[in-house]
C-alpha positions in Angstrom: 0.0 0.0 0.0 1.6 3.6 -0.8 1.2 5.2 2.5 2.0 8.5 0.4 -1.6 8.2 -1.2 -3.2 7.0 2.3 -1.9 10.6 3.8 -3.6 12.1 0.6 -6.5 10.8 0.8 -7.0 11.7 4.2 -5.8 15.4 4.1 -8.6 16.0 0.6 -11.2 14.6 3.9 -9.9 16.9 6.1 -10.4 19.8 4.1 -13.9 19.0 2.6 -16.9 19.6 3.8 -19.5 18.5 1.0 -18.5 15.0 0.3 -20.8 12.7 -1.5 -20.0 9.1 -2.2 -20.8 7.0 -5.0 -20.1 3.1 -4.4 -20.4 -0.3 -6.0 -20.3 -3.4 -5.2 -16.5 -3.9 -4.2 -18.1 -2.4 -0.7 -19.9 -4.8 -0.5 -17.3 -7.7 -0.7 -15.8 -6.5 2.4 -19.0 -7.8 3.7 -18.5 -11.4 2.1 -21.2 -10.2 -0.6 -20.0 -11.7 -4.0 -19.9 -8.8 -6.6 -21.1 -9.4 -10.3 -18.3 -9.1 -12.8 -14.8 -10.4 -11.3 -13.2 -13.6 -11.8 -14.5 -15.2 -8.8 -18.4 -12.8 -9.1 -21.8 -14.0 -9.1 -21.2 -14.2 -13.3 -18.7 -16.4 -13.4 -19.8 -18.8 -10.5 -23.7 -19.5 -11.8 -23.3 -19.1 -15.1 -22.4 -22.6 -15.6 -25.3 -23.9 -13.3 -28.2 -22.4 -14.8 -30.0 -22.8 -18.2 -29.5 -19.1 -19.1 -27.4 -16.6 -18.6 -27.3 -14.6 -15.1 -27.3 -11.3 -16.4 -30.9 -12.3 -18.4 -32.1 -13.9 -15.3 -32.0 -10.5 -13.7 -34.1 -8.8 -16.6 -37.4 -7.4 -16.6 -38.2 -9.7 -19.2 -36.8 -13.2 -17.5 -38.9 -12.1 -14.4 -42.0 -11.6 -16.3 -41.8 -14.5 -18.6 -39.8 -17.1 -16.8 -40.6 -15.9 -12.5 -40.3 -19.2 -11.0 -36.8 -19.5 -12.5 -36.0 -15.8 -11.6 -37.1 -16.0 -7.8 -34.6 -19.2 -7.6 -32.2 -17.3 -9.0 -33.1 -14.4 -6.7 -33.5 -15.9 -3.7 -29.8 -18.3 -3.7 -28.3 -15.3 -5.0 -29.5 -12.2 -3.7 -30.3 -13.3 0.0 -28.5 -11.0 2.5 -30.7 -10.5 5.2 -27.8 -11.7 7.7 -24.9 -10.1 6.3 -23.7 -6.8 8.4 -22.0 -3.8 7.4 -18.0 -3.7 7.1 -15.3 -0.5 8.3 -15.6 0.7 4.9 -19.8 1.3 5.6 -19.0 2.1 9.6 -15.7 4.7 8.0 -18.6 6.2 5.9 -21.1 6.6 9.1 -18.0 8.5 10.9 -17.6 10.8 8.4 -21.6 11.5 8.6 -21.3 11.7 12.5 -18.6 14.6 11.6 -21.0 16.0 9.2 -18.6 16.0 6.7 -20.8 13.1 4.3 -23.8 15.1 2.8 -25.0 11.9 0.9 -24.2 8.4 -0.9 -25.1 7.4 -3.7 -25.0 3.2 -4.5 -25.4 0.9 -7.0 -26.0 -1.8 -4.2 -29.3 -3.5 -3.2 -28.2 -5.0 0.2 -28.8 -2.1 2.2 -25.7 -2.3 4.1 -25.2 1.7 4.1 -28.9 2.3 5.6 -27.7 -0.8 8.3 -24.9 0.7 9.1 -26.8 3.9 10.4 -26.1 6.1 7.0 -29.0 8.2 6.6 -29.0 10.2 3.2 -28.4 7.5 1.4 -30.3 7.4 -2.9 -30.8 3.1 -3.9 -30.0 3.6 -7.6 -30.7 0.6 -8.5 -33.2 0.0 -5.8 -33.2 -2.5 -2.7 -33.9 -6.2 -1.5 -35.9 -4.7 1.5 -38.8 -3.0 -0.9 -41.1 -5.3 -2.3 -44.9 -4.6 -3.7 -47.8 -6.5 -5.2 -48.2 -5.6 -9.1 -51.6 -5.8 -9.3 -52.8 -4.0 -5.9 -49.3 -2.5 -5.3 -49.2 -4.1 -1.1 -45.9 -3.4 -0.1 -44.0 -6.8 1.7 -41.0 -7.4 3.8 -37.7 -8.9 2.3 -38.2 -11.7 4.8 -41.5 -12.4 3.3 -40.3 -13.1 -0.2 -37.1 -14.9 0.6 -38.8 -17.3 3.2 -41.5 -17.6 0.4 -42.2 -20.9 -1.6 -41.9 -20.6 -4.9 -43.8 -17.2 -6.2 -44.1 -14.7 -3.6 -47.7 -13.9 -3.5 -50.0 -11.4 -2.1 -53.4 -11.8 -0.7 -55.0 -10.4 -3.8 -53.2 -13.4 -6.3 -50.9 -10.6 -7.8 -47.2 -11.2 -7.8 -44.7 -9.6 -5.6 -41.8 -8.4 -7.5 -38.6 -6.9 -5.6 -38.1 -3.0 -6.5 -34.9 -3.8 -7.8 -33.8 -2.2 -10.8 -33.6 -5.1 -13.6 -31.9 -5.0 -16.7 -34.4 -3.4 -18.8 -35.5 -1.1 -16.4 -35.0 2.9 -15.6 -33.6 3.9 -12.6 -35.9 5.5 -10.1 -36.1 9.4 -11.1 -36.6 10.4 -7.6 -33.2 9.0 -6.4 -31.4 9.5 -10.0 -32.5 12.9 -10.0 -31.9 13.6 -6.1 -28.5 12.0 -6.4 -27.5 14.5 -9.8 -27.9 17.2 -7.4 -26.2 16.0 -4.7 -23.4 15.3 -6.7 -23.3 18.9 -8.8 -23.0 20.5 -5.2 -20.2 18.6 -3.7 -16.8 19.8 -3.0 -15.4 16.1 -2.8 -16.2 12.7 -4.8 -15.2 9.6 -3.2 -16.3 6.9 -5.7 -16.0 3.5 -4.5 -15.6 -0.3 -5.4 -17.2 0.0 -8.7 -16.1 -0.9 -12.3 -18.2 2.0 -13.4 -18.9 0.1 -16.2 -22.8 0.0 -15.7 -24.8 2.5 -17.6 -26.5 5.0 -17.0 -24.9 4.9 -13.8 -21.2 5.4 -14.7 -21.9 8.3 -16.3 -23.9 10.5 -13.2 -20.2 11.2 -12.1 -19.5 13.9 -15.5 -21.9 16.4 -13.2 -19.2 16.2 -10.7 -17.3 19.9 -10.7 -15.6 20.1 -7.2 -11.9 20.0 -6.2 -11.4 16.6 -5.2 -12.7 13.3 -7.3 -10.8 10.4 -5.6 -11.4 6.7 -7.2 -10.8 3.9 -5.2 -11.2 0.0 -6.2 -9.2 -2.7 -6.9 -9.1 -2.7 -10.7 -8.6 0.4 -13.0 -11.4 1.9 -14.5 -12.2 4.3 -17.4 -12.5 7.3 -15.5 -9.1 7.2 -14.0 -7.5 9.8 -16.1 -10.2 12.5 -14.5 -9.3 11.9 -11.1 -7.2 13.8 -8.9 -6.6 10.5 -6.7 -6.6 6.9 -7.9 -6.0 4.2 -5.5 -6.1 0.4 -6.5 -6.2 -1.8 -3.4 -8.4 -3.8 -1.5 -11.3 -1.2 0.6 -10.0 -2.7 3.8 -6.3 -2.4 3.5 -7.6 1.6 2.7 -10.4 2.4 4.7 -8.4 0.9 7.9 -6.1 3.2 7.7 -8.1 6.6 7.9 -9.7 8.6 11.0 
């Protein structure tokens, strides 16, 4: 680890005061959450096991057409009611406490930033704990589907579908448009344990126009070069060292 870019890091912190984060699923793995695209991600691992591919699985199409298959699919893979939040979720909840964090922005469905006691936190691409009917639009509990047989039902007959983005699907306005702001108006950009290789996701950080955008995950990314900090290391080995 170069200590030099550790010191950095935390001196940009010290000096901001509007920091927004945007993180992926590399946050997630400190957590023991598998992400989706590395060699040893959910993609790789099921996509020998199953008839079809996992990223069609997770389409608003596969759901509506094949939703048996999907909610097996759903519920081995996407099952996280147990799993707690890591130092890189509880570094994030200091920085709140300090009132330095104004908001973070995710492309994670587990939660794990609202468990860890975040509170201005935008679900881009939705979350395992909001479910509703789609016929009489009953909201449900994530224990409910995932302790479900089969289908998840509701009362009505309708059937409950997570409010997870799929492929195939928009992203929330609210939170899209609530997290463009938030991101225009910072003086700091941490992005986090993301690819940003998913679209239109990636591309929210262009609105960015503050002093500091720092990138930190394991693997290069495209957006690199725009950075004026780029660390590639583990989360842990980083966010262990800060205060």
């Amino acid at each position: 680890m170069n200590m030099d870019k550790i010191e950095q890091l935390q001196k940009m912190i010290d000096e901001s005061n509007n920091i927004v984060v945007f993180s992926g699923a590399g946050v997630s793995t400190e957590s023991g959450i598998k992400d989706f695209r590395s060699d040893d991600g959910l993609y790789n691992i099921l996509k020998d096991k199953y008839q079809y591919q996992p990223e069609y699985m997770l389409s608003s199409a596969f759901f509506y057409k094949n939703t048996l298959e999907f909610y097996k699919f759903y519920k081995e893979t996407f099952n996280c009611l147990n799993v707690k939040p890591n130092l890189v979720h509880n570094y994030f909840k200091l920085l709140e406490d300090k009132s330095k964090l104004k908001a973070i922005i995710t492309q994670n469905i587990d939660g794990l930033h609202t468990k860890a006691g975040c509170h201005n936190v935008y679900e881009i691409h939705g979350t395992i704990y909001k479910n509703y009917c789609n016929l009489c639009n009953h909201s449900f509990t994530a224990d409910y589907v995932f302790n479900s047989n089969g289908i998840p039902r509701c009362k009505c007959g309708g059937i409950v579908k997570p409010s997870v983005v799929l492929y195939g699907e928009m992203l929330p306005s609210k939170e899209y448009n609530s997290s463009l702001l938030v991101i225009n108006k910072a003086d700091m950009l941490i992005v986090v344990g993301t690819s940003l290789t998913v679209y239109p996701a990636c591309e929210m950080i262009n609105v960015f126009h503050g002093k500091y955008l720092v990138i930190i995950n394991k693997d290069k990314t495209q957006y690199d070069n725009k950075a004026n900090l780029v660390i590639h290391d583990k989360l842990g080995n980083v966010f262990d060292k800060l205060k």
